[in-house]
N, C-alpha and C positions, 0 to 999 in steps of 0.2 A: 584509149589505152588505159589499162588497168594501173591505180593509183594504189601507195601503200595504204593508206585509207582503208580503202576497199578490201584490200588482200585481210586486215586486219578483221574488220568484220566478219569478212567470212570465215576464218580463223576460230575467232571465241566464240562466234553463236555454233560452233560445232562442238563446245566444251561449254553448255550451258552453266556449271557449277564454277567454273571460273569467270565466266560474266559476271554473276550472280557477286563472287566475291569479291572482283574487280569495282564495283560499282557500291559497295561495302566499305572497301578500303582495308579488304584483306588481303590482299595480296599486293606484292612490291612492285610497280611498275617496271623498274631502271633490269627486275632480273627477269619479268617476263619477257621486257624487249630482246633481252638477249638469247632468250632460247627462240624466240618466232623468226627473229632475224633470220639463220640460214633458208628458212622457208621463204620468207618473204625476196630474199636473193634469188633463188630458184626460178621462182617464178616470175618475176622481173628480168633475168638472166644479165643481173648487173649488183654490184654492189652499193649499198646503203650504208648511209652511217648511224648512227648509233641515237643519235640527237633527234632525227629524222621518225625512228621508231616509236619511241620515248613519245614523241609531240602527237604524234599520231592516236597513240594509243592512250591519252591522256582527254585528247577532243571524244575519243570514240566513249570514255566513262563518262565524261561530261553528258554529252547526246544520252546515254540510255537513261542520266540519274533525271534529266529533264524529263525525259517521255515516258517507258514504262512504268518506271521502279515507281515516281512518285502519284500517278495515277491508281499503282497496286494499293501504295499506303494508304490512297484516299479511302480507296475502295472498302480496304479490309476492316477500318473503324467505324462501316458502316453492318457489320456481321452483327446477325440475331444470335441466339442462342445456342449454346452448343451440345448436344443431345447424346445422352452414352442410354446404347441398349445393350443387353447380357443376354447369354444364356441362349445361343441362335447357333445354328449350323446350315449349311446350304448345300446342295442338289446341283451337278450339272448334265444333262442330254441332250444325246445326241438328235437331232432335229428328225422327225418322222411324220408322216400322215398322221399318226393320231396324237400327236402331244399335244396340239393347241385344244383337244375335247379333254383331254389330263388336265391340262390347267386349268379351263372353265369347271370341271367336279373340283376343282382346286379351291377356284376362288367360290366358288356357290357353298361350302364347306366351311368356308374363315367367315361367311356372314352371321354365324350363329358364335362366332367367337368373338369377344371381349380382350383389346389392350394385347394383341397378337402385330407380333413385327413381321412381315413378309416382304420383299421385292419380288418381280420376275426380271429377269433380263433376258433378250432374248437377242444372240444376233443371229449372224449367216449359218453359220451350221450348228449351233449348241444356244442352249437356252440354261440360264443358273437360277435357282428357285431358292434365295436366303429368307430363312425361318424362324420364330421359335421355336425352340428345341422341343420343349411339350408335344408339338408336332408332327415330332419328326417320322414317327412310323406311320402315321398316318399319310405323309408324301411318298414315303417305300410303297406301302399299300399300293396306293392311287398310281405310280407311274413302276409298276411292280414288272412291266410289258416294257418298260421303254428301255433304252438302253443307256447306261448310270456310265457317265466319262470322268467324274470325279467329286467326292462328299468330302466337307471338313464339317470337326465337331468343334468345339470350346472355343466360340470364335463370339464373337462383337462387335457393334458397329458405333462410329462418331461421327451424328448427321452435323454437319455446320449450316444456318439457315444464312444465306449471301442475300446482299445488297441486289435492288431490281436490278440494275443497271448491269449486272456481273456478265451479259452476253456481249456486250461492248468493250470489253477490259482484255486484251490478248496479255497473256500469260498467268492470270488470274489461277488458275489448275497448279499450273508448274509453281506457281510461290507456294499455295499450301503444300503441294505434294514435295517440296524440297524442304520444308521447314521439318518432316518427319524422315525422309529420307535421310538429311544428315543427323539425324540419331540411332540410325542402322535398322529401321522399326521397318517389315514389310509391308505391302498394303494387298491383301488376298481379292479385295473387290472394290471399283467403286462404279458407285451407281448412283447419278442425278438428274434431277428435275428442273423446271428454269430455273426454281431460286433455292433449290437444296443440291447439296452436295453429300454424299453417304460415304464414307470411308469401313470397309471390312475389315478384322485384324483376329491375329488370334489374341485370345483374354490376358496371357502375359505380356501381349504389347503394350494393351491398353490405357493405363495407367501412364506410363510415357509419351504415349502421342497425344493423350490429353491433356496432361504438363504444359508440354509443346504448345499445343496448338489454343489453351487458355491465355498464356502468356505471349502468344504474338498478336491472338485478335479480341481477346475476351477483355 
């Protein structure tokens, strides 16, 4: 039989930001209980009281401050360096026979280049080529055949270099990406490796999500 407990978990890990703030100590417990309770009835198909809720959802912030949250904190005081690149813009296409021979004239091309920032990302149907700008007619050139699903200009990236251990850490992603989320900053790409993480933005973000994100892990 399903216990309130339970009901409750499943509840807020469906509202990660109010996990998130629960476990913070932003948010009021005694008027959360009160608004989940009619749910928590429902689905019970009996009434609870009030007390019941409360205790519940009190063990549930306890439980996550022991296990994720403070494994995150360990985690993040273990962050290298935080890397801001300028002046990039990236490429998206649509996946064809000949793109992966485009990229290779791609990357055979940046060997002769010096202090040049590139990614590729490549998934199921579209592949994103972020660049320096310097660049940038030269990737139109080269994939001039292919077909172009979406380019941004004046954009930027903030590599953070993570702790080995970071594939072991579940919600390690969501802490950074909510630390800039609640500043209203969007994130146009991210692309990482085992121990880096690359965040995209446009250039008037940038300055903000770096604030941010010096000041929780740097």
């Amino acid at each position: 039989m399903i216990t309130i407990s339970q009901i409750i978990e499943n509840q807020i890990k469906q509202k990660p930001f109010i996990e998130s703030a629960l476990v913070e100590g932003l948010v009021n417990i005694s008027a959360l209980s009160r608004q989940i309770k009619p749910e928590i009835e429902k689905i019970l198909k009996k009434e609870v009281t009030d007390a019941s809720v409360i205790m519940a959802l009190k063990r549930f912030v306890e439980q996550m401050d022991v296990s994720m949250h403070r494994k995150i904190e360990k985690a993040t005081r273990g962050f290298g360096d935080i890397i801001v690149r300028s002046n990039l813009c990236d490429f998206t296409y649509k996946h064809s026979d000949t793109l992966i021979g485009k990229q290779s004239k791609l990357i055979n091309r940046l060997t002769t280049e010096k202090d040049i920032f590139y990614t590729i990302s490549s998934g199921v149907f579209e592949t994103t080529i972020v660049i320096s700008s310097k660049l940038s007619e030269e990737v139109r050139q080269i994939f001039n055949d292919e077909q172009l699903i979406a380019s941004s200009k004046s954009i930027s990236s903030i590599t953070l270099r993570l702790p080995k251990d970071n594939i072991i850490i579940p919600g390690l992603y969501y802490h950074i990406f909510k630390q800039i989320a609640w500043e209203g900053i969007s994130i146009l790409e991210a692309i990482s490796t085992t121990n880096e993480l690359s965040i995209i933005l446009n250039d008037s973000d940038v300055d903000s999500a770096f604030s941010v994100l010096k000041k929780s892990y740097a």
